[in-house]
N, C-alpha and C positions, 0 to 999 in steps of 0.2 A: 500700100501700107495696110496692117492689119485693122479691122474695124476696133479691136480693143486695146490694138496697141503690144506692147511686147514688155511681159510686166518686170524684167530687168530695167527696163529704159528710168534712168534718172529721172528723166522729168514726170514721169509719174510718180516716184514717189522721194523725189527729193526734200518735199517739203513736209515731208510725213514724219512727225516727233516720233518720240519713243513712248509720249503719253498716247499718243492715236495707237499706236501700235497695240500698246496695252488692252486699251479701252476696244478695241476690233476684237482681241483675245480676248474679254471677256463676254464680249457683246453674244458671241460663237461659244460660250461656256457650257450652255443647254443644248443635249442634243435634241430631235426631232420628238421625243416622248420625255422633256423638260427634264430631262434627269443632267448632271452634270457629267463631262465628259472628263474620261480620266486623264489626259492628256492638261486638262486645266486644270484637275485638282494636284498634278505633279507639279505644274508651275509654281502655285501658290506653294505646296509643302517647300521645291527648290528654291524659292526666295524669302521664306520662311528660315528654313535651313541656313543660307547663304546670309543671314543676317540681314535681309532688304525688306525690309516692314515696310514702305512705301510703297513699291511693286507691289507687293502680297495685298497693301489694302487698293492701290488703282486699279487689280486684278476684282476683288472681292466686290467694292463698293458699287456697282452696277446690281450686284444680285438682288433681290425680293430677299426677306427675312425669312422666310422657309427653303429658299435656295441657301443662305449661309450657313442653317441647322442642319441643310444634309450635307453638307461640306465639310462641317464639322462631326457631323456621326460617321461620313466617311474616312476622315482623318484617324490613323490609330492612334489609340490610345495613348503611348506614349509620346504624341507629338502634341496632342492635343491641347494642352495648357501652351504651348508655345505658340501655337498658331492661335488663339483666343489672345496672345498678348499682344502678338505681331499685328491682330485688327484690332485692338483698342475698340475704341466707343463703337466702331459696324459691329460685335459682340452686342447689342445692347438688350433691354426688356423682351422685344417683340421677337427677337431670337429665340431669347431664353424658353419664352412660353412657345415656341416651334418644336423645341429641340425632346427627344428621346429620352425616360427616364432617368435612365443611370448613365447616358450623355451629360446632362445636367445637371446630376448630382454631381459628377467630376468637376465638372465646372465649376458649381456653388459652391464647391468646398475651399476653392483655390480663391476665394471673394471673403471681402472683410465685412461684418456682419454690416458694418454702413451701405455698402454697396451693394448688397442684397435686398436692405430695405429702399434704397431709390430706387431701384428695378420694379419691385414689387408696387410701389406710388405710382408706375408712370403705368399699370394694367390695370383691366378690370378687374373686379375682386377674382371672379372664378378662377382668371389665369394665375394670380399673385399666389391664391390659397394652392394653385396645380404645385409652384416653385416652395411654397413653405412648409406643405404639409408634411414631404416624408423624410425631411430633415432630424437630426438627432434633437432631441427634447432642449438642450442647453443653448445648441446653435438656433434654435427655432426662439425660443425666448429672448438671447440675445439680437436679433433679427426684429424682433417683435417691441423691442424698446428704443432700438434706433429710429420706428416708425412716427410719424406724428398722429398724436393719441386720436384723430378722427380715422384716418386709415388702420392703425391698428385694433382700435374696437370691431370695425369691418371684419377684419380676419379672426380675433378673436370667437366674433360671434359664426364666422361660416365656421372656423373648427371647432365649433361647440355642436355640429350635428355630424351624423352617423358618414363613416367615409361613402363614398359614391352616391351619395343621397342628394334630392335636391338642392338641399342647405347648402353644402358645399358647392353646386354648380352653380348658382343662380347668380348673377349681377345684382349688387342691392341700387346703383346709378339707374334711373329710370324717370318717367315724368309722370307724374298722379296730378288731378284736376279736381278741384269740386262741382258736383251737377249744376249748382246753380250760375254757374260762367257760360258765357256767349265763345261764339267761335273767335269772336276779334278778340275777345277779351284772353283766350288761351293765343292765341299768334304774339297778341302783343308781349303778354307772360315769356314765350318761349325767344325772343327777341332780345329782349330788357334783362336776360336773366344769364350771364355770359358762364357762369359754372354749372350751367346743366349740361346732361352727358348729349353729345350728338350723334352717339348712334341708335337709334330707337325708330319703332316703323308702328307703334301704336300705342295712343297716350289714355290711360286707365285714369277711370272715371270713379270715385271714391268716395263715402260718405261721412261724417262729422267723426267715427270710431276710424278712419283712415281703413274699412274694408271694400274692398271694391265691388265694384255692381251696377257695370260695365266697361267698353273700350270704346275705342274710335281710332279707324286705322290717319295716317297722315291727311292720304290722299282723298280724304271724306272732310276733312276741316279745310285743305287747300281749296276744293271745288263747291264749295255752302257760305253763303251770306254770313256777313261776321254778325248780324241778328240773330241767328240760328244759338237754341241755347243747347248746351250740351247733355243734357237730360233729354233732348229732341233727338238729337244725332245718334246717339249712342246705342251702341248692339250691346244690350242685356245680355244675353246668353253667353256665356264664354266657357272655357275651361282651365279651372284651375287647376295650380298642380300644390298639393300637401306638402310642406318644406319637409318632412321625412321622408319621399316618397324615392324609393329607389330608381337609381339612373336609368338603369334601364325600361323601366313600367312606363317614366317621362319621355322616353323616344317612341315605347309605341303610342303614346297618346299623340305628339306630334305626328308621327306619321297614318296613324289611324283619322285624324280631325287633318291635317293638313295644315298646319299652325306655323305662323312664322317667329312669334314670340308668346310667349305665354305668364302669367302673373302666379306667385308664390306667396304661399297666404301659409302664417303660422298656425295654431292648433285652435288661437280664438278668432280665425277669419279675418287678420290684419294684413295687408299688402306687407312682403317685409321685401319681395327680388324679383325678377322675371329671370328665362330661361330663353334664349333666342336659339335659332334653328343653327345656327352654326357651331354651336355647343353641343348641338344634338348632332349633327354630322359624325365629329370625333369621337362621342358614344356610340352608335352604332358601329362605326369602323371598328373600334375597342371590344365593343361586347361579341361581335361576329369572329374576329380573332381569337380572341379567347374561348369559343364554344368550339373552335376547329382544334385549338390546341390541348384542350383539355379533352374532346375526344380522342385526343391522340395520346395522352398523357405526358406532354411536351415541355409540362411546366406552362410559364409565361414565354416561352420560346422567341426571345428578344436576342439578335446576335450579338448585342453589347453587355448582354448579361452576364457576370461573372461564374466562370466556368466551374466553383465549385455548387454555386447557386443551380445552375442548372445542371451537374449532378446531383446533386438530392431532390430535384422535383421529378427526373426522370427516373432514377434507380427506385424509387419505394413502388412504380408502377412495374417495372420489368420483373422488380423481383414478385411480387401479384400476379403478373403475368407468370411466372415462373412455377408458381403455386398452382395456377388452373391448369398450366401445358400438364403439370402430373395427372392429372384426372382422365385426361386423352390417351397421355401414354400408360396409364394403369391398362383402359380400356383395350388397348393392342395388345399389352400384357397378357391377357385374359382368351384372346384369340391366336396366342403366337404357336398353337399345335397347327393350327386352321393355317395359317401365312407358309409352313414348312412344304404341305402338303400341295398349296398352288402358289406357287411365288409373282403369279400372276396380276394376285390379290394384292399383294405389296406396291407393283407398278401402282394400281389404278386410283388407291385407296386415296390418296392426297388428293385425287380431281377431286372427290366426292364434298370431302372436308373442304378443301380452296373455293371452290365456287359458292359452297353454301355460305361459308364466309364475308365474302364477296356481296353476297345478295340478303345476309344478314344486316353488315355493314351498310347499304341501299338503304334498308328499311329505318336503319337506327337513326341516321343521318334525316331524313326526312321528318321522324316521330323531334328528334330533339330539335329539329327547326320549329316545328309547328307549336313545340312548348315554348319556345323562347319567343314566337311572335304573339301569341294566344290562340293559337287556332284551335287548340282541344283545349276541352273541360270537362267536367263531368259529366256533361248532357250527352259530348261528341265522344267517348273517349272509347266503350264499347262498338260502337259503329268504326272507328279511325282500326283497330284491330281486327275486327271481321274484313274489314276491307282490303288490308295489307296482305292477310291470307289468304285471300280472293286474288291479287298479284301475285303473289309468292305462289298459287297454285297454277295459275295460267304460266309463268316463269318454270315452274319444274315441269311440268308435265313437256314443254319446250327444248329444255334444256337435254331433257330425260331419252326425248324423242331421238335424238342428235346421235346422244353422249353411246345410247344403249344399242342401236344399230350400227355404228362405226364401232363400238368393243366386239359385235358380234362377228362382224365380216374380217376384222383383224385377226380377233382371235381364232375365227372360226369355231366361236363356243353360244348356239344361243341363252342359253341359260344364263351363263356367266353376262350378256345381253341385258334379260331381263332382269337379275338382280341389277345391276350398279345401275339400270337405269331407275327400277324401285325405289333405291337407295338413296338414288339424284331428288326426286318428287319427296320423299319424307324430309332429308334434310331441309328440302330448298322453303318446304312448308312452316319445317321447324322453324327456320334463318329467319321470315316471312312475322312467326308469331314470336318467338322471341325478340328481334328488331323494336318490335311496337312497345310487346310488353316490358322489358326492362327500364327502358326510360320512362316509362306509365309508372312503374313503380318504383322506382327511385324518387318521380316528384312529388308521388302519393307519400310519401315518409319525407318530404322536403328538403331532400339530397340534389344537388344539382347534377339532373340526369348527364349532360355532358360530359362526370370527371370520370365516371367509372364501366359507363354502361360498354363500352367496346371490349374490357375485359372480360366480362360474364357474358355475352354476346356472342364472343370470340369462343370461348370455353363452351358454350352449348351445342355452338355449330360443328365445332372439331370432334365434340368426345360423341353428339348423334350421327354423324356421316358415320366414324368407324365403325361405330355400335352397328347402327343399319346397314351397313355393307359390310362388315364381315358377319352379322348375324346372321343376316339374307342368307350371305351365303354358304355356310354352317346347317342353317336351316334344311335349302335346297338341296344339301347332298352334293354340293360342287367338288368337294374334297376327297369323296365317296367315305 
């Protein structure tokens, strides 16, 4: 007999429910890179569909609450309120604040303004203010009086600061101490006191004005004589962050200090939130997103995005783009006796333009990383240019080398040789200094160098490659 047996054999699974059965099927829902497998999100839509809300939730109810948000983002759109009904309460808070923007607005909207404020009660503020904020004004007020007046002033007060700003991210739940307490004396406090929040990894030391001025991580009160006063313990030096302070400035401070939570002080130096590192995770995710999509002119490039939304984010840039390709094709215009005369020119002319593109594109992508982490400023910002040039010439001279000896042996024309390899090195130089500089100056006039710099970019590399390669070769006498 086989060592595992012959898995038809009744007695192997005779005594196996239909709830095991389930519960195996969802156990196996995750493939090897945790994403869910399609083959289980058909089950749940077919007993969804099939009217079996019990299956659909013994299927679901194993997952993590960001396995049910992608289930649901992966659900179309129009099944979507039926399968959110079919799982009842596994839908709940901790969902909601998982889930994709305009996933959740579908959502919220199919929810009676009471049920949106228990959701909102049972998160932290930042998540509750993520679900309230971009609600239509009426539904948000009604939402907001459902609330019990201590949690709704909470919200009230984070949407009273600027969108993506601290204010809005910060947690106002947190533990603040006065200096003159012992360490037994805060253990016992944190003991005795069953409504304080328990996720906290460092308890802020405050003075009679409630501003702080210092911390003390957990594991430094755990491991110190409950003698020990906390004006003793406490690391002065911290970093705060300004309740205006834009999202993104509060990520690179976390990750420039290495910070696991951080204290939010208003405009006169009061504690009012902290900011913890897992806030900051899904800001960086966010903001690094967004600097790819808007180099690309993508919009918000979300797949659940409403199709005519992401038509007008994308058509105001193509037709921009539309505007600059005239500049390039003026430029050919301007040469088309030149192209008649060697139609040769016509082949080669696009490498000149594509690759300098290419290596414009290189340089652009690198300049608007280094603004959005801080790495240039005005000290660096002449040097970050000279230097890109410095690549961009060691690159063409390369490229040039290549490009200009295989036109030559092909064509068997050296001339035609050394222009388009000339041609190669000025573009590739130009691609090189424009790369750096456009995004330099977009943020010198406080435009965000990411939304537009790849068009103008794009336009300087296309309309100098032609320029210099068919001037080159006009110049030269290639055409006689």
């Amino acid at each position: 007999m086989s060592e595992r047996g012959d898995p038809a054999d009744p007695l192997l699974h005779g005594d196996e429910t239909d709830e095991d059965i389930i519960l195996e099927q969802a156990e196996t829902g995750l493939d090897e890179d945790d994403r869910l497998k399609p083959e289980f999100l058909s089950a749940v839509l077919d007993a969804v569909e099939d009217g079996d809300s019990e299956t659909a939730r013994d299927l679901v109810s194993p997952l993590h609450p960001a396995d049910i948000a992608d289930l649901l983002e992966l659900t179309p759109s129009e099944q979507r309120a039926d399968v959110a009904a079919a799982l009842g309460d596994l839908v709940g808070a901790e969902v909601l604040s998982e889930l994709n923007d305009y996933v959740r607005d579908d959502l919220i909207g199919a929810l009676a303004p009471e049920q949106v404020a228990e959701f909102a009660a049972e998160l932290d503020t930042d998540d509750a203010v993520a679900i309230i904020e971009d609600m239509e004004e009426a539904d948000q007020q009604a939402v907001l009086e459902a609330m019990e007046p201590e949690d709704r002033a909470a919200i009230e007060s984070a949407l009273s600061y600027p969108e993506e700003s601290a204010g809005r991210l910060m947690q106002r739940d947190l533990v603040a101490v006065p200096e003159h307490m012992t360490v037994g004396q805060v253990i016992d406090y944190l003991r005795d006191n069953a409504d304080l929040t328990r996720d906290f990894w460092e308890i802020y030391v405050v003075d009679a004005a409630h501003r702080p001025i210092g911390y003390c991580q957990l594991s430094w009160i755990l491991t110190c004589p409950r003698g020990i006063s906390m004006a003793d313990l406490m690391k002065r030096e911290q970093t705060l962050i300004p309740v205006d302070m834009d999202q993104e400035e509060v990520a690179l401070r976390f990750q420039k200090y290495a910070l696991i939570s951080a204290a939010v002080v208003d405009t006169a130096g009061r504690l009012v939130g902290m900011i913890t590192v897992d806030d900051v995770v899904h800001i960086i995710s966010e903001e690094a997103g967004e600097d790819i999509l808007r180099l690309s002119g993508a919009g918000e490039g979300d797949i659940n995005e409403p199709v005519m939304d992401s038509y007008r984010a994308r058509v105001r840039w193509l037709l921009t783009n539309l505007v600059t390709a005239l500049v390039a094709s003026t430029i050919i215009g301007i040469f088309e006796g030149t192209i008649q005369k060697m139609v040769a020119l016509a082949t080669l002319m696009p490498i000149v333009a594509g690759v300098g593109g290419n290596a414009g594109s290189q340089t652009m992508a690198v300049t608007v990383r280094a603004l959005a982490t801080n790495q240039i400023t005005g000290s660096n910002a002449r040097r970050t240019i000279v230097r890109e040039i410095r690549v961009a010439l060691l690159n063409g001279v390369t490229v040039a080398l290549v490009l200009g000896l295989g036109v030559a042996l092909v064509f068997q024309n050296m001339p035609l040789g050394g222009v388009i390899a000339a041609a190669m090195v000025t573009n590739i130089v130009t691609a090189g200094l424009a790369g750096a500089a456009v995004p330099l100056a977009f943020d010198r006039l406080n435009l965000d160098p990411a939304v537009a710099s790849s068009i103008f970019v794009t336009m300087i590399t296309d309309s100098m490659g032609f320029l210099a390669f068919l001037g080159l070769a006009t110049a030269a006498g290639l055409t006689g």
